[in-house]
C-alpha positions as CSV (number, residue, x, y, z in Angstrom):
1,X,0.0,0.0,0.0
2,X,1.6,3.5,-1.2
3,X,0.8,5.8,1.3
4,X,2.7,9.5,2.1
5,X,4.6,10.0,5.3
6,X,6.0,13.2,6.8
7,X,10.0,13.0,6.5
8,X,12.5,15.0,8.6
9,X,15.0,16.0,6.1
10,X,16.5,19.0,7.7
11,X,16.3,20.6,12.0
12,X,18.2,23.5,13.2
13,X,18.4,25.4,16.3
14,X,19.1,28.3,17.5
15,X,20.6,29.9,21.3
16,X,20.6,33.2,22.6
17,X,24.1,34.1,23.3
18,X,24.5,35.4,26.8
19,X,24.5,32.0,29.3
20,X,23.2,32.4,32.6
21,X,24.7,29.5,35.3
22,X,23.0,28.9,38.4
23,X,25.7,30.4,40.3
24,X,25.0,33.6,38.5
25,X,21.3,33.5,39.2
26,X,22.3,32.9,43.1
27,X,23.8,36.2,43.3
28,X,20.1,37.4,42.2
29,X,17.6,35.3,44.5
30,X,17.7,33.2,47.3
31,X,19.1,29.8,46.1
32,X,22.3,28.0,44.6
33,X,23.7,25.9,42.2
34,X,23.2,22.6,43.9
35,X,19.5,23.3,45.2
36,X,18.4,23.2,41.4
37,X,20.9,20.6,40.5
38,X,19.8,18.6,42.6
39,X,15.9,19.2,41.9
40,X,15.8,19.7,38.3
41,X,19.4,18.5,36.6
42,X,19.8,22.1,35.3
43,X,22.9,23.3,35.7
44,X,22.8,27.0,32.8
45,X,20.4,28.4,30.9
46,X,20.3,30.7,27.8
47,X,18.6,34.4,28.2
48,X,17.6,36.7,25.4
49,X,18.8,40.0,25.2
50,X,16.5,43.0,23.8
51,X,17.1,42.2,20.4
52,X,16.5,38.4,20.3
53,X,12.8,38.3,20.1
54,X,10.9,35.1,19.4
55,X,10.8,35.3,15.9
56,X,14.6,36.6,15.6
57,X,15.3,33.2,17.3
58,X,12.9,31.0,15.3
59,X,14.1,32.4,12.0
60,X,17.8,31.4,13.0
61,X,16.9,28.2,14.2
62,X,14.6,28.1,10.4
63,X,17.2,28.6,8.5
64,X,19.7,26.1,10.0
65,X,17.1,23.8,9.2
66,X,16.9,24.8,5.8
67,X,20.7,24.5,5.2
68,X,20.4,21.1,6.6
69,X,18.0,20.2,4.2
70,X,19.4,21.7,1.3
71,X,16.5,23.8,0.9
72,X,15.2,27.2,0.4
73,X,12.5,29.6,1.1
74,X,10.5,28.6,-2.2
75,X,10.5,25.3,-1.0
76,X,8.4,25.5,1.8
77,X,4.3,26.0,1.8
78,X,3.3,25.7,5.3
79,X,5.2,27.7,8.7
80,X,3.8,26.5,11.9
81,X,5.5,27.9,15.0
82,X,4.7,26.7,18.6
83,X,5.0,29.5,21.1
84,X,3.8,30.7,24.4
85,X,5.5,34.0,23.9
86,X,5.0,35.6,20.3
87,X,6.3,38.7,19.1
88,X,3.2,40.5,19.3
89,X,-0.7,39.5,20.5
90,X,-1.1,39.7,16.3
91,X,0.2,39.0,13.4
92,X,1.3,35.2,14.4
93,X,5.0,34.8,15.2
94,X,5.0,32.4,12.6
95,X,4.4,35.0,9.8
96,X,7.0,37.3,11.2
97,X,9.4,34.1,10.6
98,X,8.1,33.3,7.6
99,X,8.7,37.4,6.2
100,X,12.1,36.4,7.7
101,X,12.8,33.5,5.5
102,X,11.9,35.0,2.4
103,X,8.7,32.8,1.8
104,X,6.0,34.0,-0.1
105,X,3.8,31.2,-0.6
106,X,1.7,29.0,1.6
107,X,0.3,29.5,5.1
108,X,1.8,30.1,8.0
109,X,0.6,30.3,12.0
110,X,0.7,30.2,15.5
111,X,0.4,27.0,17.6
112,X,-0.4,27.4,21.3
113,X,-0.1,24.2,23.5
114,X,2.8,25.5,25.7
115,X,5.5,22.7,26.4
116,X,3.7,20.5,24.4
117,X,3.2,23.1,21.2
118,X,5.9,21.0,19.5
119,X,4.8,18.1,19.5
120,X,1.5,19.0,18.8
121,X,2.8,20.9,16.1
122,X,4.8,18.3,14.4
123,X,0.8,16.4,14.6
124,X,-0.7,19.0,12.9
125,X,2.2,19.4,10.2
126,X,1.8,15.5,9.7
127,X,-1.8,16.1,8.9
128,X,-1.4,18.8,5.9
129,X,1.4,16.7,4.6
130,X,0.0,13.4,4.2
131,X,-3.5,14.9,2.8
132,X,-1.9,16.5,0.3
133,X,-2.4,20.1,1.8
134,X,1.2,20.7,1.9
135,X,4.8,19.8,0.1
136,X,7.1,20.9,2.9
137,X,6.2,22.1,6.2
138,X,8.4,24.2,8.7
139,X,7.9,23.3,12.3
140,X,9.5,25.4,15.3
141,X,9.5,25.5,18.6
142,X,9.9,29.3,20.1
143,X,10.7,30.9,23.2
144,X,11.7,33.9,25.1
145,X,10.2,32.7,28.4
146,X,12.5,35.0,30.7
147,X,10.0,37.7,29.2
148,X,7.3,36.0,31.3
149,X,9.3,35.3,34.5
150,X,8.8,36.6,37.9
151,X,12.1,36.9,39.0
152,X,11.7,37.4,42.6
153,X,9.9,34.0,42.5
154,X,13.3,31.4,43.1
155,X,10.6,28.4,42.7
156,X,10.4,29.1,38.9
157,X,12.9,31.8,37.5
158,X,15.4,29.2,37.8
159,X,14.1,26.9,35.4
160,X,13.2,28.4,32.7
161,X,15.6,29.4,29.5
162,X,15.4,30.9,26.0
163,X,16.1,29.2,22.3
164,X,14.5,28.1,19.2
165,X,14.4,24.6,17.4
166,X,13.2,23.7,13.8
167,X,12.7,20.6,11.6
168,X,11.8,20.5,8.1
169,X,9.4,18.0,7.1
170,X,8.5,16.5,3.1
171,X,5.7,14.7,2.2
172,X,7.3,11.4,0.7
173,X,5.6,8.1,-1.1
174,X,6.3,5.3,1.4
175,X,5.4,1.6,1.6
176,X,2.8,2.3,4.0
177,X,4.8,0.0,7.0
178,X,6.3,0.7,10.3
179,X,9.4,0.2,8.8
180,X,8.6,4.1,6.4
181,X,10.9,6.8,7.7
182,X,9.0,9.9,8.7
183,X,6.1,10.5,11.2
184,X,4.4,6.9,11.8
185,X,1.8,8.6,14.5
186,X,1.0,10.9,17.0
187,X,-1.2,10.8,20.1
188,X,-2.6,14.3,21.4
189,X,-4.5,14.9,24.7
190,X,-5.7,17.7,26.9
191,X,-7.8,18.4,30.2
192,X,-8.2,22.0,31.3
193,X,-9.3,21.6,34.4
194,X,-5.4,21.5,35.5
195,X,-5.4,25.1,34.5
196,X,-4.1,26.6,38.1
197,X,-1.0,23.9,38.6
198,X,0.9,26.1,35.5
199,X,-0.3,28.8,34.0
200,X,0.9,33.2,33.3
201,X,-1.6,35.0,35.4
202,X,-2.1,37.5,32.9
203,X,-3.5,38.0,28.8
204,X,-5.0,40.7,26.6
205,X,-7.9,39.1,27.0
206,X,-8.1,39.2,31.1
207,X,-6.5,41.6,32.6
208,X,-4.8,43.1,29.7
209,X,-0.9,42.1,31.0
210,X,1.5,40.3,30.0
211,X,1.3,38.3,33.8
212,X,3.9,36.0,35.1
213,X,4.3,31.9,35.1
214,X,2.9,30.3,38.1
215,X,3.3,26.7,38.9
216,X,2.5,24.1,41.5
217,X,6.0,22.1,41.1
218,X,4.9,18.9,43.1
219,X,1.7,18.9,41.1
220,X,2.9,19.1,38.1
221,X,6.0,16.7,38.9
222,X,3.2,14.3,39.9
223,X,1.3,14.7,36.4
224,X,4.0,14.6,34.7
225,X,5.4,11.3,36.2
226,X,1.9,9.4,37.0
227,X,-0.6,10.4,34.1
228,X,1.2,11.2,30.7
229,X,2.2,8.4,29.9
230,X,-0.7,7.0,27.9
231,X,0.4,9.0,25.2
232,X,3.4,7.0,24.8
233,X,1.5,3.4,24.9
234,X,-1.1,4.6,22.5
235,X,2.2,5.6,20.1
236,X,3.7,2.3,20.6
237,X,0.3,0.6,20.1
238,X,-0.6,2.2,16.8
239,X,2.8,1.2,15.0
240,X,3.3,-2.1,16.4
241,X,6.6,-1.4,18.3
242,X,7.7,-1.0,22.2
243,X,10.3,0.9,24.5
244,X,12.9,-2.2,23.5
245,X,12.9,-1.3,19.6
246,X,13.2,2.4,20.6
247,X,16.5,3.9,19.6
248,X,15.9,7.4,21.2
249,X,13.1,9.0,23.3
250,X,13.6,12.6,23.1
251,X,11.3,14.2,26.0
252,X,10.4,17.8,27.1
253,X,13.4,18.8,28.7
254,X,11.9,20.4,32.3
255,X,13.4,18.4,35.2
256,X,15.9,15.5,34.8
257,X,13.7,13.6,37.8
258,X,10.9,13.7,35.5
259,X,12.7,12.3,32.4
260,X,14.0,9.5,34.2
261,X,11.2,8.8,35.9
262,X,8.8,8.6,33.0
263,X,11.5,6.5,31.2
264,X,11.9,4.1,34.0
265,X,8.0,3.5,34.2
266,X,8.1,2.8,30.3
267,X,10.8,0.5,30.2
268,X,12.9,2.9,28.3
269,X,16.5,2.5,28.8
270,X,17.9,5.6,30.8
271,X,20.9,5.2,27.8
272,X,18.2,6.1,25.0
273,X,17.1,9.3,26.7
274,X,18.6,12.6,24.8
275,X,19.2,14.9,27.8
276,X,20.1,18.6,27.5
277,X,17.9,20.3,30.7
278,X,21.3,20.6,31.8
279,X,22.7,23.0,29.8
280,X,19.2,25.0,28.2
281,X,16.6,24.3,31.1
282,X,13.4,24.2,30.8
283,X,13.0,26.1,26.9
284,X,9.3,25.5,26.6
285,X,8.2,24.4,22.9
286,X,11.5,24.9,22.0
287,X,13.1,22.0,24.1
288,X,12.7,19.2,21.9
289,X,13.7,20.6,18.3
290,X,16.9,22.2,20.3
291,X,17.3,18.2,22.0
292,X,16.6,16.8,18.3
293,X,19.3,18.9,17.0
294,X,22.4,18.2,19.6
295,X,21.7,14.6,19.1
296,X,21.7,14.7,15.2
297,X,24.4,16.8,15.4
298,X,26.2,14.8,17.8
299,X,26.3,11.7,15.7
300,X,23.3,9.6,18.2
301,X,20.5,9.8,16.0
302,X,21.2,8.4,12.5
303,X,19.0,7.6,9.4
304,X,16.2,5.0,10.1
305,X,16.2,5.6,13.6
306,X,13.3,4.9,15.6
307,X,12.6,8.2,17.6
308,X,9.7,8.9,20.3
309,X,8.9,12.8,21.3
310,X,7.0,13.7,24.5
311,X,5.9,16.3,26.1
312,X,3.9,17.8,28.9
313,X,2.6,21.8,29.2
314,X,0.3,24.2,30.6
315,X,-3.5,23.3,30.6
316,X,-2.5,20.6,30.7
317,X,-1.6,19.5,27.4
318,X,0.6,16.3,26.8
319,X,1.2,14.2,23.5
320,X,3.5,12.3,22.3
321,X,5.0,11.1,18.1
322,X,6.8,8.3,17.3
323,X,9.4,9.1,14.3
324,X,11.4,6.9,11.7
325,X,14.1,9.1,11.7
């Protein structure tokens, strides 16, 4: 059975330059470097200056992923960008980055499912493609979180860092098997009523401010660890593999804990887990393209891979794709 599948053919990423370690943010609040070590596994962080807005950032990270895919701005017909922190209220970030690029064509737009906008945006990408909507879709994940920060609030301004991620996907002919590269499924899920664990108490639409994160750590730790994991068994299910076939599971990077706890209740070898909390933190939507791209980079994830995503955010929103690199 022919059937089309959503290759990765190119990712890219992009880092503000100034690095922030946690010794440098103990000279600001109440805490120190082995307090977050020891609760989240984050050891620096990236901050945007003034001029590195979220689109600044998702157009670098964009056209990495271009060069890595040997492609160019007339190439691509669809821009999604996952963001909890556009540019501006309106026009999308994602048509600021698409201005940026040089594309002319196609449709381009905002995704907003908080640490889970990438994942839920490579879902939504996979659905243009395969229909026949779209050629080649551009998918980033973009954040300038330390916008949104309290930071006399040490229980959350220390985990949080700025960046931008992309991957360029193709609509390709396949065999129609588990064995296709490209996006073999995706599993989405929401419930709203855990709006108060994490959440920015603030919106144009409320109280016409920006607002500041908020978050119940122990909650969401809790979440995190005990309930999202059905998305990763309904991935598994659909395409007829398991955690032992898995050669990579590339997860929201927010806490180490959580990471290796989730991994250890899936039977995923603590070896196949791409970790880089340590060195971005917590990056929002942007954590797994940026994760995606040190392992590529870094020689783990190879052609034909079999690679799961995952994520949790805000909402709360959690989903999870399973990916023949």
């Amino acid at each position: 059975m022919v059937a089309l599948r959503s290759v990765v053919v190119g990712c890219g990423s992009s880092l503000p330059a100034r690095v922030v370690t946690n010794d440098d943010l103990a000279r600001r609040v109440e805490t120190s470097d082995a307090w977050i070590v020891q609760r989240t596994g984050i050891r620096q962080r990236h901050l945007a200056d003034e001029t590195e807005t979220t689109s600044v950032l998702g157009i670098r990270a964009c056209r990495a992923a271009l060069e890595d895919a040997r492609l160019g701005p007339e190439d691509i017909d669809l821009v999604i960008c996952a963001t909890s922190t556009p540019d501006h209220t309106f026009p999308s970030t994602a048509t600021q980055i698409q201005a940026g690029l040089g594309i002319h064509q196609g449709a381009a737009f905002d995704l907003q499912a908080v640490c889970a906008g990438f994942v839920y945006g490579v879902a939504t990408a996979d659905k243009f493609l395969t229909t026949g909507s779209a050629r080649r879709a551009l998918v980033v994940g973009a954040e300038t979180f330390s916008r949104i920060l309290d930071w006399e609030d040490r229980t959350t301004c220390v985990l949080f860092g700025d960046g931008a991620g992309a991957i360029v996907l193709e609509a390709r002919e396949s065999a129609g098997t588990r064995d296709d590269r490209g996006v073999l499924n995706a599993s989405l899920r929401s419930d709203g009523r855990h709006r108060d664990k994490l959440y920015v108490d603030g919106g144009p639409g409320s109280t016409g401010t920006t607002g500041h994160l908020r978050m119940t750590g122990k909650e969401v730790f809790r979440f995190a660890v005990g309930s999202v994991t059905d998305v990763i068994a309904d991935a598994f299910r659909l395409s007829g593999t398991s955690a032992e076939e898995l050669d990579w599971f590339v997860p929201h990077q927010a806490n180490r804990r959580i990471i290796e706890a989730s991994a250890d209740k899936l039977g995923i070898a603590r070896e196949k887990v791409v970790l880089t909390v340590d060195r971005h933190g917590n990056t929002s939507a942007a954590s797994i393209p940026l994760a995606l791209d040190v392992a590529r980079k870094d020689g783990r994830i190879r052609d034909g891979d079999l690679v799961m995503i995952e994520a949790i955010g805000g909402g709360f929103t959690w989903g999870a794709a399973l990916i023949r690199w």
